[in-house]
Steps between C-alpha positions, in 0.01 A plus 500: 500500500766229506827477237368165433109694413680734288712211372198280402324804366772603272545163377112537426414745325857481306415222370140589394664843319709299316276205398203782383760678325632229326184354386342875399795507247437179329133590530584846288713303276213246402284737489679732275583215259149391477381922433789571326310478140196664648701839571697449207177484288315776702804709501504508865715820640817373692407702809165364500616119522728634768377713715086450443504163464800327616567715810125440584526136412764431791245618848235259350669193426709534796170488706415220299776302588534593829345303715675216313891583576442585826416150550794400263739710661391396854591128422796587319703756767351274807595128277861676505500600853386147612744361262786662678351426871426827582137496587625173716748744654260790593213281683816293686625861616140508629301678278144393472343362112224731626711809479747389223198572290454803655723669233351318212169655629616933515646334112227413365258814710763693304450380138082400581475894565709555152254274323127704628696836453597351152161345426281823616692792425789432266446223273159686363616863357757233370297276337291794360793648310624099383146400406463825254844341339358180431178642382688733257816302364407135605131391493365744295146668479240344773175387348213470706311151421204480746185527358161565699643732788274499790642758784310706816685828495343634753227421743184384309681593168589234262687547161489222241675509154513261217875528448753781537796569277784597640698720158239744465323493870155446419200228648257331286136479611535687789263523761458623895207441701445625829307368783319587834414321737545200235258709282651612134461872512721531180613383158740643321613307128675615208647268269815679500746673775857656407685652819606857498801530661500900469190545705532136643164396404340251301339619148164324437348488155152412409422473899114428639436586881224329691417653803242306722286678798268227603250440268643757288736524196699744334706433186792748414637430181806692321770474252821617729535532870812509710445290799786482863482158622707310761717302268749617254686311180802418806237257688472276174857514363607358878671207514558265798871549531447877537404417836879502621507852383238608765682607870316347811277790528365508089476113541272512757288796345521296188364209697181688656435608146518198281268388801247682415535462142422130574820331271607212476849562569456600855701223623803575287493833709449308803737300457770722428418758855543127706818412311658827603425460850617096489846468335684739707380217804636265278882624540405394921392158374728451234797603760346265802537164206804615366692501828338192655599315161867598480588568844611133555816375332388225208715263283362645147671821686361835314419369227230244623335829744488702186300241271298438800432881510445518128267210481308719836525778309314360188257375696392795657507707188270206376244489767513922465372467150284254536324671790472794310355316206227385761443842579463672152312223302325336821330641799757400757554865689824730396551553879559100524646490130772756615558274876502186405881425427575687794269278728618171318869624526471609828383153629801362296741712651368482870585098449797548372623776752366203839702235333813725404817388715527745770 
């Protein structure tokens, strides 16, 4: 590696540590002016805003904005290079555009690596602990408001309830049928079910059993009867953002389940697996149209490359959302939701890398 690599690379991610930190601190202080009543009110424990939530609070947001001052601080460092003629000075001394990027490139391998090992490993146990904050001091109890529940738990079993309340743990109208060979073998209703979390079972009262062999029938009928089935008080008290809380691993084991559960919210899941895999590309991309933008000396100087970059930047974060929005109230598929920018972006950047002054 060359002084000027370790020069460029320096310059790089210098400037990305300082922009991240600098916008992470007026993120905290919005943040904690907005929730300041909310912990005040709640009586919120000064080492829980600091350590549980704030301290998780910085890894996620920093992930967040990631992808978005690399690009910024791409065009800024390389605007000020260009501005003082040294980019014009290293390919005169004969070194190739090709491999002036080639620096920018191990820079942004570097912090694309940061942002999966962030995403898949680090950011979740985070988010787990930060997430149980907000429940407790911020938004307050979770009530469950779906009503008519359909879900296969298993293979050829199906559980429907009425409603299910999330303070006291119990279904209304509950019923589970099982099938064979697309044959009901099984009905089981009651018109109440409370979970017991000591023997982690529900607690059916006034259930009926009807057990079907063919042309045969036999009704079971009872007043109490403790029942294990494949779905606990945790599977209806989820909420979509708990899905950052879930490592690569319980993601996709969360996937194949919620798969064969048959819910709607599939493609939230989806969505969220593809996105974890795509933005860490995005720091090659974002690298590839930051450098062809600024590497050319312009008379707006920095300033003109950095509203350029910011207007880029808005409109990537734009098409992200929208794709996404595609994806989780559309049918357009996650794996294309998540790829999207990148293709579009990648296009953009390939043009503006073949007509950057070399």
């Amino acid at each position: 590696m060359k002084i000027l690599d370790k020069y460029i690379i320096r310059k790089f991610l210098s400037t990305f540590v300082f922009s991240i930190i600098l916008i992470i601190s007026i993120a905290i202080i919005i943040d904690l002016t907005e929730k300041m009543d909310n912990f005040i009110e709640k009586q919120a424990p000064l080492n829980a805003i600091i350590f549980a939530y704030y301290m998780n609070f910085i890894p996620y947001y920093t992930n967040l904005f990631m992808f978005l001052f690399i690009f910024i601080s791409v065009v800024f460092f390389t605007s000020k290079m260009a501005g003082r003629l040294e980019i014009i000075a290293m390919i005169s001394s004969g070194i190739s555009f090709n491999r002036l990027m080639f620096p920018y490139f191990i820079s942004a391998l570097l912090l694309g690596i940061l942002s999966f090992v962030l995403s898949n490993f680090i950011i979740p146990p985070a988010n787990a602990v930060r997430l149980k904050f907000e429940n407790t001091y911020i938004n307050g109890t979770y009530y469950h408001s779906g009503r008519n529940i359909h879900k296969q738990i298993s293979p050829g079993v199906f559980l429907y309830v009425e409603n299910f309340n999330t303070l006291n743990n119990s279904a209304n109208q509950f019923s589970l049928e099982k099938y064979s060979k697309k044959e009901m073998v099984s009905k089981l209703m009651a018109p109440r079910a409370i979970w017991d979390s000591t023997k982690n079972k529900w607690h059916l009262t006034q259930y009926y059993i009807r057990n079907i062999n063919g042309d045969k029938q036999r009704i079971i009928e009872g007043r109490n009867l403790d029942t294990a089935v494949n779905i606990t008080p945790k599977d209806f008290k989820r909420r979509d953002a708990e899905k950052s809380t879930m490592n690569y691993r319980e993601l996709n084991e969360y996937i194949s389940e919620i798969k064969l559960r048959g819910e709607s919210n599939l493609n939230t899941y989806l969505l969220e697996k593809n996105q974890r895999w795509a933005f860490p590309f995005s720091t090659f991309i974002l690298t590839l149209i930051g450098v062809s933008l600024a590497s050319k000396k312009t008379r707006g100087g920095t300033g003109m490359n950095i509203g350029i970059g910011i207007l880029i930047s808005f409109a990537y974060i734009f098409l992200m959302r929208m794709s996404a929005q595609f994806s989780i109230k559309g049918n357009l598929s996650p794996v294309l939701s998540a790829w999207i920018p990148n293709l579009i972006f990648l296009i953009l950047g390939g043009f503006l890398y073949r007509i950057a002054p070399k």
